[in-house]
N, C-alpha and C positions, 0 to 999 in steps of 0.2 A: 574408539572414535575420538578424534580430535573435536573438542568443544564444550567438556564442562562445566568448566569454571568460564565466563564472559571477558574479555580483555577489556582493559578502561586506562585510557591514558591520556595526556594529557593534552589539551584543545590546540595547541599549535604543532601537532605533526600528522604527517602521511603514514598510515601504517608500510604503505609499501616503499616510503624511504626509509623507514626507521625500520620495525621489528622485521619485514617480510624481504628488506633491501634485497639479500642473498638466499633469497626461496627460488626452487629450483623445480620451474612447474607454470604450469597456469592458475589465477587466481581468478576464481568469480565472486563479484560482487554481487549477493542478494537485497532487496530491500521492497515493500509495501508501500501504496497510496489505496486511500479509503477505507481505512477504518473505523476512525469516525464519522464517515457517511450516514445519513440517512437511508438514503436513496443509491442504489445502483449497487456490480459486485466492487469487493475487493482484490486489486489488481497487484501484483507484483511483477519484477525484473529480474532476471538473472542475466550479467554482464561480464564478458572475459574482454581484459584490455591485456594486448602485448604490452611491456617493458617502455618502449620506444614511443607508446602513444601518451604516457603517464608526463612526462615534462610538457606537452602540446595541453593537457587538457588543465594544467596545473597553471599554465601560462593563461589559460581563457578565463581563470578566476574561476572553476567549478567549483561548487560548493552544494549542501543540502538543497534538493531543490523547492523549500518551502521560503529559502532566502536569496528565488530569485524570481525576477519578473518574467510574468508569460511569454512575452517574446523572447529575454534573452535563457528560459529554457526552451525555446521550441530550436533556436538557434543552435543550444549545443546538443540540444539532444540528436539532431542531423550529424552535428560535428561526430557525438559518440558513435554515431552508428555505423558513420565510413572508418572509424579507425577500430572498431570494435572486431575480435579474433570473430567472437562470437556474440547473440543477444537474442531474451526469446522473452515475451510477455507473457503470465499464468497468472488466471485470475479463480476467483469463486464468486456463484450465485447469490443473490439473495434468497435463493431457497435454501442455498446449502448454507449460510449466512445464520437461517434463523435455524436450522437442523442443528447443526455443529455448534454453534456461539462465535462472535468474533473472531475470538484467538485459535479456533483451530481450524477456523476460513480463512485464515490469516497462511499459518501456514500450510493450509496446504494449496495456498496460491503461489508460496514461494517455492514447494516443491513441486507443482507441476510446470513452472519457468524451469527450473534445472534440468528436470526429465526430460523440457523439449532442446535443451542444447545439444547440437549435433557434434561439437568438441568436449571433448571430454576435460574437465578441470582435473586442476589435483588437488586444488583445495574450494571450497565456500566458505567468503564470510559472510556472515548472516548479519542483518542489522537488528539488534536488541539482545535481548538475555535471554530470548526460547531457541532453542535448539528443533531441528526441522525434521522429526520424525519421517525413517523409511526411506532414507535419503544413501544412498552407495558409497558417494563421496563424502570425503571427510569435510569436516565443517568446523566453523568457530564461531562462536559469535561475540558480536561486539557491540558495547553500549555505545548510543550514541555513532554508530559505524559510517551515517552521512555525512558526518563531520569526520570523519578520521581515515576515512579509505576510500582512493580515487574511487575503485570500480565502484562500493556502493554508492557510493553520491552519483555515479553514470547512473546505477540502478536506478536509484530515485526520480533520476530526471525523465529516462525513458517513460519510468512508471507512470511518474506524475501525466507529463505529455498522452502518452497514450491513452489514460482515463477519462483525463478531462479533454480528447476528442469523441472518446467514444458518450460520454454525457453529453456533449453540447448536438449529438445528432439525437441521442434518445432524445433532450431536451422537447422536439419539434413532435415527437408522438404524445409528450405530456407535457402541453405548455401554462400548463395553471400552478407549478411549483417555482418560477423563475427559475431553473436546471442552470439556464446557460449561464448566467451568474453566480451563482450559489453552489455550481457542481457536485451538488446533492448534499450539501450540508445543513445544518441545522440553522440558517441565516434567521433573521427576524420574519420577512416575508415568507419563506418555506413553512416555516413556525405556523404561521397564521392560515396558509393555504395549506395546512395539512387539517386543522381545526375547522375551518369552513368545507372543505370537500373532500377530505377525509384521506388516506392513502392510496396508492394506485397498485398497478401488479407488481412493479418493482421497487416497492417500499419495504424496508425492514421491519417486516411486522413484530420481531422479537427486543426492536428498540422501543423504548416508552412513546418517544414520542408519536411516533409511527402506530400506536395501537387508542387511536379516536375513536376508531366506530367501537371500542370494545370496550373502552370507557363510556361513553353513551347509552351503550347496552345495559351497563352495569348500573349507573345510575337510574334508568327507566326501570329495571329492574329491582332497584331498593325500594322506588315509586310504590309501584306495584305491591311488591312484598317484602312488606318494609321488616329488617332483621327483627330479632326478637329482643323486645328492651328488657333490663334488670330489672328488675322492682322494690 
């Protein structure tokens, strides 16, 4: 399986101008939004851009999309999607979230995006240094891949886009954490309305902060029975 060792190169190129120029195949691009979330699952993207779409979206300035503003990803992530071969969102629970631990709700948001592509790639690069367990198609992954590979920076954008739609409608079922702002992060205000009213159903109860009422517990508890002192 193609992906070992993590490719790392250098901040001003496209992999797909440079290393992949003469790849003979389709490329999908993987990548994650919400991991460091609080609140809500971990979503990923998987992204197959033809050849021909790659100067159009290099021309609109894509880039990571934590270094662009909400509108001008909401804008290209439309753009990705009419030029996209193919593109499928996989996400995981916040139950599978606290079952698994992050990193393997991680991927296996990014492998259940690839299983739902209906084209088959011939290659995935994956964004970071974990390689995506159970996956058919070969893979690579790449540090840093948002910056260095059109399709995953498409990924990113859909990802991002798609998340933080899909929080800002939870937001209106639980509007004592600011959601719509915050999109389930750790903001100052979330911080405080986790403290004052504690988590909801879709908080990550296996993140610290996320676990108030069981610090509460625990302290009412020492109350009570208080440990045993040395003497």
């Amino acid at each position: 399986m193609v992906g070992v060792e993590p490719v790392s190169i250098t901040p001003s190129s496209w992999l797909e101008l440079s290393i992949f120029l003469q790849f003979q195949g389709l490329l999908a691009g993987v990548d994650e939004v919400g991991r460091g979330a609080l609140f809500g699952p971990v979503v990923a993207a998987a992204v197959i851009l033809a050849k021909d779409a790659l100067p159009q979206l290099i021309a609109a300035e894509i880039k990571d999309s934590k270094k662009l503003s909400a509108v001008r990803r909401t804008q290209l992530a439309q753009q990705i999607a009419t030029l996209a071969v193919d593109w499928k969102i996989g996400f995981a629970t916040t139950k599978e979230i606290d079952q698994l631990n992050i990193l393997q709700a991680t991927l296996l948001a990014m492998k259940r995006a690839v299983l739902k592509l209906k084209v088959q790639p011939t290659l995935c690069l994956i964004d970071g240094n974990q390689p995506v367990g159970g996956l058919l198609v070969p893979q690579q992954t790449i540090i840093k891949g948002d910056e260095h590979s059109v399709n995953i920076a498409a990924a990113s954008i859909l990802a991002k886009v798609w998340r933080d739609d899909l929080i800002t409608r939870l937001a209106k079922k639980h509007p004592l954490y600011d959601l719509a702002n915050n999109k389930g992060y750790g903001s100052k205000g979330h911080l405080l309305a986790l403290q004052k009213y504690g988590p909801s159903p879709l908080h990550r109860l296996s993140f610290k902060p996320c676990q108030i009422n069981q610090q509460i517990n625990d302290q009412i508890n020492d109350q009570i029975n208080p440990p045993n002192q040395l003497l």
